[in-house]
N, C-alpha and C positions, 0 to 999 in steps of 0.2 A: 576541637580540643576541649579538654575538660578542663576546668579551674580548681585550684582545691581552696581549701575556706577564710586561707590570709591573701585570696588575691584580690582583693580593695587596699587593703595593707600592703602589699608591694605596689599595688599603681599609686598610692597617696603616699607613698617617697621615693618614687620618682626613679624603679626600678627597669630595668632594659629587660623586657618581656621574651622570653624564646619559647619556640615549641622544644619540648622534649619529652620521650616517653609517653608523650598522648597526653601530657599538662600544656597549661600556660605556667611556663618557672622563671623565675628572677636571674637573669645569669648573674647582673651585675647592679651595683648602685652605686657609692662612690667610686668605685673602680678594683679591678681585681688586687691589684699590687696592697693596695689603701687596705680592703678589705680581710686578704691574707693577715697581715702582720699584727690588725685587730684582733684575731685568734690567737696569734702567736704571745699577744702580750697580754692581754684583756681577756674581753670578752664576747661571742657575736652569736646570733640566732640566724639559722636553717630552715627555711620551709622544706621538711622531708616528708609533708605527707604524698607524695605520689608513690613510695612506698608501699610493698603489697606485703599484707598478714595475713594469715592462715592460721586458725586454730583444729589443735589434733586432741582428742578426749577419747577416752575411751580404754578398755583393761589392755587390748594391744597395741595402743599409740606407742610405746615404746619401744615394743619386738617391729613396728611398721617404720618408724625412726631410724632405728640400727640398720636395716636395710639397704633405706634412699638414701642416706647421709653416712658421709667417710669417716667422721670423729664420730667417739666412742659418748653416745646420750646417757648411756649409763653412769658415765661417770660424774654429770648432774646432781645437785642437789636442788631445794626448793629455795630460786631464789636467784637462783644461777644463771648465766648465760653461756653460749658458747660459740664460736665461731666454725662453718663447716660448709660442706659443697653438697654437691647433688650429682652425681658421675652419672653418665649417660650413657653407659653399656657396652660402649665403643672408645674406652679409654679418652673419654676428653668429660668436660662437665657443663651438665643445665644448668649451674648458677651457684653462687656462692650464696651463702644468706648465715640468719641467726638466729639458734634455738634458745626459748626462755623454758625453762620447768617450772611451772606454778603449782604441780606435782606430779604423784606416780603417774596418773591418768589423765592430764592437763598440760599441752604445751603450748607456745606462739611461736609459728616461724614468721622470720620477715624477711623477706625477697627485695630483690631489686624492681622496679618501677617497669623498665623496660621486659620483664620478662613474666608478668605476674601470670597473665594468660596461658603461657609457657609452663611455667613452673605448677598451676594451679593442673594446668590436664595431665602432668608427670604423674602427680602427686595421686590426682584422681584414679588415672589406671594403676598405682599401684598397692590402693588400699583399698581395691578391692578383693585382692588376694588376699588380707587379711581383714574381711567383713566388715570395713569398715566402711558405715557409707559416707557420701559425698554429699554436700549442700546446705541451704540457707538452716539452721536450728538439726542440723544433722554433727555428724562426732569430727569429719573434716569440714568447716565452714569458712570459707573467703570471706574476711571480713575489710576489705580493703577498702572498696570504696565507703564505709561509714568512720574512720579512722580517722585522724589528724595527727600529727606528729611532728615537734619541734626538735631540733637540736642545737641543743645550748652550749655550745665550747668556747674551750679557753682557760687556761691558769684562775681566772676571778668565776668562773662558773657557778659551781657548788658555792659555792661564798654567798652569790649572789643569791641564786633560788633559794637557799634556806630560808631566807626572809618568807617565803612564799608556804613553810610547811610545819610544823609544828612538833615534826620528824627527824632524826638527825640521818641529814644527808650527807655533810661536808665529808663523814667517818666512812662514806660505803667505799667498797672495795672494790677495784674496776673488774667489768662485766655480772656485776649482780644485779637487782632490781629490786623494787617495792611496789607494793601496791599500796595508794595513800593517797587523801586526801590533801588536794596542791592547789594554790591558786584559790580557793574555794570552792575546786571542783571533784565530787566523790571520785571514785576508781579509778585514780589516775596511772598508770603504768610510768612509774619514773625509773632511767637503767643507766646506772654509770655506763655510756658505752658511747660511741663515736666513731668519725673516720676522720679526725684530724691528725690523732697525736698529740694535741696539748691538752687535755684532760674533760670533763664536761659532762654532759647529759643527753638524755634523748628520753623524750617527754610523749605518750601516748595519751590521746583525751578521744571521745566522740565530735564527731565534727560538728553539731551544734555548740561544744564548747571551744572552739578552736579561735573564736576570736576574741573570749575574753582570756582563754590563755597568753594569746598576744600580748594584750592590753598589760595582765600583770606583771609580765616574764619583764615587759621593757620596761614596766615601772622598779619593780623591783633593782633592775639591774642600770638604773640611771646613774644612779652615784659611780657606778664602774665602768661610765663611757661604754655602755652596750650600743653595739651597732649590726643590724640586719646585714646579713652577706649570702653571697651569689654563689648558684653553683659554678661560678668560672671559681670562684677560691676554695671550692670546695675540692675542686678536682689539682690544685696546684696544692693543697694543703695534704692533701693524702699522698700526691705522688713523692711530697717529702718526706714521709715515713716508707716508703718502697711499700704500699697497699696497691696489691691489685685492682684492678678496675675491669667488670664484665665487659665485655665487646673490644677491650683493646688490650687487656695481656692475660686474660684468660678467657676462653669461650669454646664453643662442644668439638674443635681441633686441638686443644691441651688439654694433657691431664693432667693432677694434682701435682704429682711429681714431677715433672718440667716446670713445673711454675713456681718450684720452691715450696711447696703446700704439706709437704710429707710429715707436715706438722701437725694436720689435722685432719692426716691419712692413719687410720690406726687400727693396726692387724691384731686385735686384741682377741681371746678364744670365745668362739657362739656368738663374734657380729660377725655375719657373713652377708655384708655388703654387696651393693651390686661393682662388678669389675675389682672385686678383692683381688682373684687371684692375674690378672692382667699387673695390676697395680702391684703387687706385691714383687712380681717378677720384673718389674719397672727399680722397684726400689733396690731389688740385690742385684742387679745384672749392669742398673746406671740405664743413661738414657744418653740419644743423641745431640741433645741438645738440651741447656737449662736459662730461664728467665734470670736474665741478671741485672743489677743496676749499674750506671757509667756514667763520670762526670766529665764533663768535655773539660778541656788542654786548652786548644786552637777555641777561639769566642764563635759563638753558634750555637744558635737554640735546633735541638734536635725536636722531629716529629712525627708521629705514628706512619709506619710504614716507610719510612729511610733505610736504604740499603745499610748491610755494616759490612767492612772490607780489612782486609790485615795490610800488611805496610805494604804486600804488593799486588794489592787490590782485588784478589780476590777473594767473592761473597763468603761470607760465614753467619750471617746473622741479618736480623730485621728488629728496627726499631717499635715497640708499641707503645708506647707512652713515652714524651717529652716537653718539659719547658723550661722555660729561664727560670728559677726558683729564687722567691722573691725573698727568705730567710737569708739565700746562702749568695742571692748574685752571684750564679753560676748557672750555666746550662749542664741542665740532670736526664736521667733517662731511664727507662726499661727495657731490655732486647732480649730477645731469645738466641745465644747467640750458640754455636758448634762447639763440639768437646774439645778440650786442648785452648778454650779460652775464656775457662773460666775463672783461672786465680786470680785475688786479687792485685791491682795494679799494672796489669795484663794491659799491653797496647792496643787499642782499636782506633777504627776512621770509622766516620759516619758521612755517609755520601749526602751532604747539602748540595742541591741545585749543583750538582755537578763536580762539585769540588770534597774532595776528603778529608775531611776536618780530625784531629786528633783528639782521643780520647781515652779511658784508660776504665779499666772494672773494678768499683769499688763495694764493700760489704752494704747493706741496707740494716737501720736505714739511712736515706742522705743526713737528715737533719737529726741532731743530739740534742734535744733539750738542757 
């Protein structure tokens, strides 16, 4: 297992260690519920460096972009971010991630942790179709393992880091970035961006700088009862805004459009993406099935891979993501469920241990600030 550069910082308070992704990561420290709500109100810090970045340079980094990826990179400016996928040729997708423009011929994608290896030989075969080579100080370079990356959320976020810049942060507009001098650290990649929902940052440094970013981030943010939190609240905090999560409600068996994603599927004229025309006939034709979220009825925490049943019990659906959600003290959920049940407010059961608990399809996402 690899460590990334705040792992002294999570064993020196007293964090509960998991493998994941090929880290040593923090699931938990005071506790997940504890942790949760600190976002929700406050303010909390994210070890996300096991996160994988890629940088794309070069005169057709963007004709290679429009490609691999379903949203429209053109529509980028310098500064911007975007949220988009990776389709895999066979209607389902390599990975969801997110493109920064630092300009015409300058981009960062950041991929998920679990898939970087994945994503990084996609990426490789397919920029070689457009000359673009691959490796260390080449136009696509894997910059992941020298990376560090914080994510700072919460309502008191930005409030808090400006202390730390000399730049006005609190004014950015969510998914754009900077590059600035933070912490007292040069070329620091700072990006309104997150996966909670309650507002914040995510903070890019060299991992030689990653443990005096620590140090300032949580000084900084003392006065705001900043508190370190676990990917166990990370993954209950995003499932409150109905965010997908790779390997449990999207992965290379769904494609964008079952998963609700036709958001950041965009048939726009000369991208001719990979699986455009697949996808496109997804989107005018409908599909057999769509990702939807559901709040249980009957008390019962739902869990990835729970049958779903109609009132008279037969299958229609599979649960992929569920838990008690500690904002709403309810059990919430994801499922991909059969056409004919998707409107909202629609009855469904979710088979717990045997018994079929009532539940009902509501809009995403769960939680309304």
């Amino acid at each position: 297992m690899k460590n990334t550069p705040f792992i002294k910082c999570h064993e020196a308070l007293g964090a509960r260690i998991v493998p994941f992704a090929g880290y040593n990561m923090p699931v938990e420290y005071a506790g997940i519920n504890e942790e949760h709500l600190a976002v929700r109100s406050g303010v909390g810090v994210f070890d996300v460096s096991h996160m994988g970045e890629f940088w794309v340079n070069g005169p057709r980094a963007l004709e290679f972009l429009q490609h691999i990826t379903t949203n429209d990179v053109s529509a980028l400016t310098d500064g911007k971010v975007q949220y988009t996928c990776f389709p895999n040729g066979k209607g389902g997708i390599v990975d969801d991630l997110l493109v920064y423009r630092f300009s015409a011929e300058k981009y960062l994608l950041v991929v998920n942790a679990a898939n970087i290896e994945k994503d990084w030989n996609w990426c490789v075969r397919h920029a070689a179709a457009f000359g673009i080579s691959a490796g260390p100080g080449e136009e696509l370079n894997n910059a992941s393992e020298g990376t560090a990356q914080l994510a700072v959320q919460g309502p008191l976020a930005l409030k808090a880091m400006q202390k730390l810049t000399g730049e006005n942060v609190t004014e950015m507009e969510y998914y754009t970035f900077k590059v600035l001098r933070f912490a007292g650290i040069d070329d620091v990649i700072f990006s309104t961006t997150g996966y909670t929902g309650s507002g914040g940052c995510e903070i890019y440094v060299r991992n030689e700088d990653g443990p005096r970013l620590w140090e300032e981030v949580f000084r900084a943010g003392e006065e705001y009862g900043i508190k370190p939190i676990g990917l166990g609240a990370r993954d209950t905090l995003r499932l409150e805004m109905g965010f997908c999560l790779y390997g449990n409600d999207i992965n290379d068996s769904t494609s964008p459009i079952e998963a609700g994603l036709g958001w950041i599927t965009k048939f726009v004229p000369d991208k001719e993406f990979i699986d455009r025309d697949l996808l496109l006939r997804q989107k005018e034709e409908g599909t057999d099935r769509r990702l939807k979220g559901f709040v249980m009825i009957d008390r019962g925490i739902p869990r990835q891979h729970y049958e779903v049943v109609d009132a008279a019990g037969n299958l229609i659906g599979e649960v992929t993501s569920g838990t008690m959600a500690p904002s709403l003290k309810q059990g919430i959920g994801l499922a991909y469920l059969n056409k004919g049940f998707w409107k909202s407010d629609t009855e469904i059961y979710i088979r717990v241990r045997g018994r079929d608990l009532k539940a009902k399809v509501t809009a995403l996402p769960f939680y309304k600030p």
